[in-house]
C-alpha positions as CSV (number, residue, x, y, z in Angstrom):
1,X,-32.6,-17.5,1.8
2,X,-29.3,-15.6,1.4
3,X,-28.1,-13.3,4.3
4,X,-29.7,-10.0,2.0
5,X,-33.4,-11.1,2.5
6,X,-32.9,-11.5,6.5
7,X,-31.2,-7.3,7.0
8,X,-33.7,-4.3,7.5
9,X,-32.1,-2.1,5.0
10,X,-33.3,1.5,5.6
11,X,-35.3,3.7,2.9
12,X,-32.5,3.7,0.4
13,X,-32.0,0.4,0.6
14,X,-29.1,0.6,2.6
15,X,-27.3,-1.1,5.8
16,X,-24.1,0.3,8.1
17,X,-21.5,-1.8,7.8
18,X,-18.2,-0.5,10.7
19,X,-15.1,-2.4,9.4
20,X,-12.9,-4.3,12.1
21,X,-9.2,-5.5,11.9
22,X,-9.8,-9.2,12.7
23,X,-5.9,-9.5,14.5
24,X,-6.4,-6.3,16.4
25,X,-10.3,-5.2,16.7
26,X,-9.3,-1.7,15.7
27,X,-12.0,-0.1,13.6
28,X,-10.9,0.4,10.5
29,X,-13.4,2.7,8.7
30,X,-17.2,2.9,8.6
31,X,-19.4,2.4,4.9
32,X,-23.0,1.4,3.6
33,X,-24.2,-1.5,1.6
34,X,-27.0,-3.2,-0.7
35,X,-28.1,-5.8,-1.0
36,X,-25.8,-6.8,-3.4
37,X,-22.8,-5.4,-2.1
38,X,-23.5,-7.9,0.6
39,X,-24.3,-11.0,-1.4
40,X,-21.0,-10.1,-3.7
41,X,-19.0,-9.6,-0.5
42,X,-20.3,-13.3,1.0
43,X,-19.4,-14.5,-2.7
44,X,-16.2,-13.0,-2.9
45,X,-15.0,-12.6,0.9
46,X,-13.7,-9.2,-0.4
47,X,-15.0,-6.6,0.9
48,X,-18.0,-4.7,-1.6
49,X,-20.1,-1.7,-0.4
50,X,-22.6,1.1,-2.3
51,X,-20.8,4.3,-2.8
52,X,-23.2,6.8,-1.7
53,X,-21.6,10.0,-3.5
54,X,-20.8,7.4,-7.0
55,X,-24.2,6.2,-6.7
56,X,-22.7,2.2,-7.8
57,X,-21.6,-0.6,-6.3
58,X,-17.4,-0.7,-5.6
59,X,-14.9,-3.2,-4.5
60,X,-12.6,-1.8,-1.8
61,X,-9.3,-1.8,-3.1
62,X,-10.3,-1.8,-6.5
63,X,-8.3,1.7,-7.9
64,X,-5.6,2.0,-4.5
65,X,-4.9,-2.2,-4.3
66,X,-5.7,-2.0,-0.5
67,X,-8.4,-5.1,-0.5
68,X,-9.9,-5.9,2.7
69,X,-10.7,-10.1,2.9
70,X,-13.5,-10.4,5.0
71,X,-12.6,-13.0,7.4
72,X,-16.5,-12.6,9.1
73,X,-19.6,-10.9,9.0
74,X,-21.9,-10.2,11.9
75,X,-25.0,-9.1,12.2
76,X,-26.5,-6.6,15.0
77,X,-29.5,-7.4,17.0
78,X,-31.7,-5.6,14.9
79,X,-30.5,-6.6,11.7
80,X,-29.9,-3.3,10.6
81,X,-26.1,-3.2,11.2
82,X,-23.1,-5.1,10.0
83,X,-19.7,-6.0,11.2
84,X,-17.3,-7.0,9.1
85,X,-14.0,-8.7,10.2
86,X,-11.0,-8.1,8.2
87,X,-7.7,-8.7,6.8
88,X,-6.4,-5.0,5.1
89,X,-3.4,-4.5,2.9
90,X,-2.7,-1.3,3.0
91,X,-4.6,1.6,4.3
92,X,-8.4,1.9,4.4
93,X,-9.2,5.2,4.8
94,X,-8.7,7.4,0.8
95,X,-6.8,10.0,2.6
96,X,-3.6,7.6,3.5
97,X,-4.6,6.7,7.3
98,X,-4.8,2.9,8.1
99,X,-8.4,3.4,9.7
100,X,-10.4,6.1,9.0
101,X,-10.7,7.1,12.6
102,X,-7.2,8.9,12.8
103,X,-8.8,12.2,14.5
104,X,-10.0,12.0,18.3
105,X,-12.2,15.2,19.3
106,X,-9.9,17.4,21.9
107,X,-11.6,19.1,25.3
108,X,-12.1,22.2,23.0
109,X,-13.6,20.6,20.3
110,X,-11.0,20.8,18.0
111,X,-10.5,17.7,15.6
112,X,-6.2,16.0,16.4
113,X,-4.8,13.8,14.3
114,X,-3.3,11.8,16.4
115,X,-2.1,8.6,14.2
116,X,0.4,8.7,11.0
117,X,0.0,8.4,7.6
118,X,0.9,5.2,5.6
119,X,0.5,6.1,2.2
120,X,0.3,8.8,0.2
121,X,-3.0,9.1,-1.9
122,X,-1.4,11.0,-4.6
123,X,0.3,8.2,-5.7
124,X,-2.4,5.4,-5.1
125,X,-5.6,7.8,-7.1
């Protein structure tokens, strides 16, 4: 039994995956999977996940060259959740941020960057 037929995907068929620098534990972006997103990212150990807004299954890195090697999966309590540990070249988040997570919410609300870009996405899309 492959490590697909032991999640509880939700009603689309979907499970959270949060992406984790393996060297540093800084989280590195947040995305969803299938079933075969997982299976192909176990095959692989590159990281694979179901574009909600393409409706198909990508490879990360596959149009920017910024792969993520999955070093290690884990599993959440529920089996509902994944982590998976990385090695990234490059930047993961599509708007030229290493993480994603480049914004921290200020006392007012108010959304500050508060981390520099590392690539431009003009050039990479």
């Amino acid at each position: 039994m492959g490590l697909a037929e032991k999640l509880k995907f939700d009603e689309k068929g979907l499970v959270g995956v949060v992406v984790q620098d393996h060297a540093t534990d800084e989280v590195l972006m947040f995305a969803y999977a299938n079933a075969e997103a997982v299976e192909k990212t176990l095959e692989t150990k590159k990281a694979h996940y179901w574009s909600r807004s393409r409706s198909k299954l990508w490879l990360k890195g596959e149009s920017s060259g910024h792969v993520q090697k999955v070093l290690e999966v884990r599993v959440d309590c529920d089996a509902d959740c994944l982590i998976y540990r990385v090695e990234q070249a490059g930047g993961a988040c599509h708007l030229g941020y290493r993480s994603c997570f480049f914004r921290r919410a200020a006392g007012s609300g108010e959304l500050e960057t508060d981390r520099e870009k590392i690539f431009d996405p003009g050039e990479v899309y």
